[in-house]
N, C-alpha and C positions, 0 to 999 in steps of 0.2 A: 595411294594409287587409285583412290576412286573417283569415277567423273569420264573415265578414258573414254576416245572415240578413235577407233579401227576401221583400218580399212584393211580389204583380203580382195585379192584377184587370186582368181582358180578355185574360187569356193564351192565348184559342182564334180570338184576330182576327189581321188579317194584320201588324199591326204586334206584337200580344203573341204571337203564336208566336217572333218571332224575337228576342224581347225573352227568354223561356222558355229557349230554346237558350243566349242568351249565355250566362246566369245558370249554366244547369247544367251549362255546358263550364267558367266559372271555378272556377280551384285556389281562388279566394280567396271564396269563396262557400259555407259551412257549410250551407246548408239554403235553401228557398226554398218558401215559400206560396203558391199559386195559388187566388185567391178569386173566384167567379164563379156561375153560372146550371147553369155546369155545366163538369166535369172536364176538362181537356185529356190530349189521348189521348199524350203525354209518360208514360212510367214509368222513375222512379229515385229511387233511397234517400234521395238528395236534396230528393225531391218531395214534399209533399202538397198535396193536394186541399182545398179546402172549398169546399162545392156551397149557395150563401147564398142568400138572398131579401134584396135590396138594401134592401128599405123595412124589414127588424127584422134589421139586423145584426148578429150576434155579436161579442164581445169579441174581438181577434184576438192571434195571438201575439204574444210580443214580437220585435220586426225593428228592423237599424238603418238600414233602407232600403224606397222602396214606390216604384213601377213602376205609372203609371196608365194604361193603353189602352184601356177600355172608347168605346164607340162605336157607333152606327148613322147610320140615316139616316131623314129624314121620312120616305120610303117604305116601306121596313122596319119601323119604329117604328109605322106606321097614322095617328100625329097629331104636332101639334107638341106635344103637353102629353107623348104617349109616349117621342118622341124627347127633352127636357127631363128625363125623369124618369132617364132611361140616362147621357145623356154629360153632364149637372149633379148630380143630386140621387145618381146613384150614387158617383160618383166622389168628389165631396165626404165623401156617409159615407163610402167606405173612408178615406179621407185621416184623416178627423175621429177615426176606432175606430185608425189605423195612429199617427196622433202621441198619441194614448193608450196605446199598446204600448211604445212608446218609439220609435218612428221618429225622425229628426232629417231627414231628407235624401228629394227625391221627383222623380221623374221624369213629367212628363206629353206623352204626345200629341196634341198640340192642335191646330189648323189654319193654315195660311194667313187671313190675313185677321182673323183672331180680333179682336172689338174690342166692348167691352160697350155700346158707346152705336152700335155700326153699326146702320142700318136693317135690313139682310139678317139673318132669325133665326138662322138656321144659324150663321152668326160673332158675333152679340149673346151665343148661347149658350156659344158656347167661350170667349169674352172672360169672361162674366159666371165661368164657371168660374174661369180664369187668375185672375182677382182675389179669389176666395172664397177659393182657395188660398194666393194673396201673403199673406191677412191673417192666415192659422193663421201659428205660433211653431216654424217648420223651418228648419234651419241654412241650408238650401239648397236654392231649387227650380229646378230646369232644366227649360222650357216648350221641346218640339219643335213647330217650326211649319212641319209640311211641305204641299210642293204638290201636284199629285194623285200617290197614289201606285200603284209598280207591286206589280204582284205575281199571285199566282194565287188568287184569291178561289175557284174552282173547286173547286181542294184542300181550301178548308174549307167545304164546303155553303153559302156564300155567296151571291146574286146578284151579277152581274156590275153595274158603274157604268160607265153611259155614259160618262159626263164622265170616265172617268179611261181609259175606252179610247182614247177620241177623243186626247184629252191626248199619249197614249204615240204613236200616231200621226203625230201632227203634230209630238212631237220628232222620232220619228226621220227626218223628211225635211226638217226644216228646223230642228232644235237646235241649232247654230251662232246663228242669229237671237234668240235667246230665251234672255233675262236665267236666269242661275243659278238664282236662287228662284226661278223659275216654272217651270224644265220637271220633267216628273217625276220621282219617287224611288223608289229601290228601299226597298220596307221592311224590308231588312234594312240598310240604310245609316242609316234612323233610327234602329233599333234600337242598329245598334254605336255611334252616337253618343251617345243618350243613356246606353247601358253604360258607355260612358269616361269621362262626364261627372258623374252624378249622385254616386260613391263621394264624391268629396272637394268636390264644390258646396260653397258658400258664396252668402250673397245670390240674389239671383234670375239668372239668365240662361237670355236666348232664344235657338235655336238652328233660323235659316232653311234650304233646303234647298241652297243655295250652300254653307253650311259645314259639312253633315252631309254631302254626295254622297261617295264615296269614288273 
């Protein structure tokens, strides 16, 4: 597996920072792409940048691997068509322009709940995704399906999320009580998870956050 070239769109979110680091700490990792709105503040020789506009996407390098984290949220986003346009319509292009490059193999962060025919938008949209990507021609896709996660949004100009503070909270004083997949994650446990996983995928597999926690 050594030699690989990555590519990662959302590399300046809380789960593709930590997705960025893996990549550029492994030996077996030659180069890695970072395609997004805007640059993450990571520099090494290993690194480039490309600073895209998601609706006329450029050709992208050739990679035998692609790392998908892009995300927001309806509040952030302003609408549901804005938030649709970021974690569906982008993600999909990059995938669509990355298995044109030659990608074979793709890593995404997708949600808890994800399910294309759910009432709730938020998970009709991650599902609608997960299956836009089932039907592209990749050796292997490994879909993370985590539940709220931790992290410090702070560090990257973020707004903080209720629901995901509240979440951490009520682990830590009663997480004993509370099913594997459903207490929080650290996002660097997603992150090393789908790193481990994605190199040699085959077929599809989901990964809840019961068997990402480290």
């Amino acid at each position: 597996m050594a030699g690989r070239i990555a590519i990662i769109a959302g590399s300046t979110g809380l789960v593709g920072r930590e997705l960025l680091r893996g990549l550029l700490a492994d030996p077996g990792v030659d180069h890695v792409h970072s395609v997004g709105r805007r640059a993450p503040p990571q520099v090494s020789p290993k690194l480039t940048s490309h600073v895209v506009d998601f609706t006329a996407l450029p050709s992208l390098p050739a990679a035998d691997e692609l790392y998908l984290a892009l995300g927001t949220t309806i509040k952030v986003a302003g609408s549901q068509a804005a938030f649709r346009a970021i974690d569906h319509d982008a993600n999909l292009a990059v995938a669509k322009a990355a298995l044109a490059s030659g990608a074979t193999r793709v890593g995404l962060v997708s949600a808890m709940g994800a399910d294309a025919r759910s009432r709730i938008f938020y998970s009709r949209v991650k599902g609608e995704l997960e299956d836009a990507l089932s039907a592209l021609p990749f050796a292997g896709l490994v879909i993370a399906r985590p539940s709220l996660l931790a992290g410090a949004r702070a560090e990257l100009g973020q707004p903080s999320r209720p629901g995901e503070e509240w979440g951490s909270a009520v682990s830590r004083m009663i997480g004993f009580l509370i099913p594997p997949n459903y207490k929080p994650i650290a996002a660097a446990d997603v992150a090393s998870a789908l790193l481990s996983a994605v190199p040699s995928a085959t077929g599809r597999a989901i990964l809840l956050s019961g068997a990402m926690r480290r």
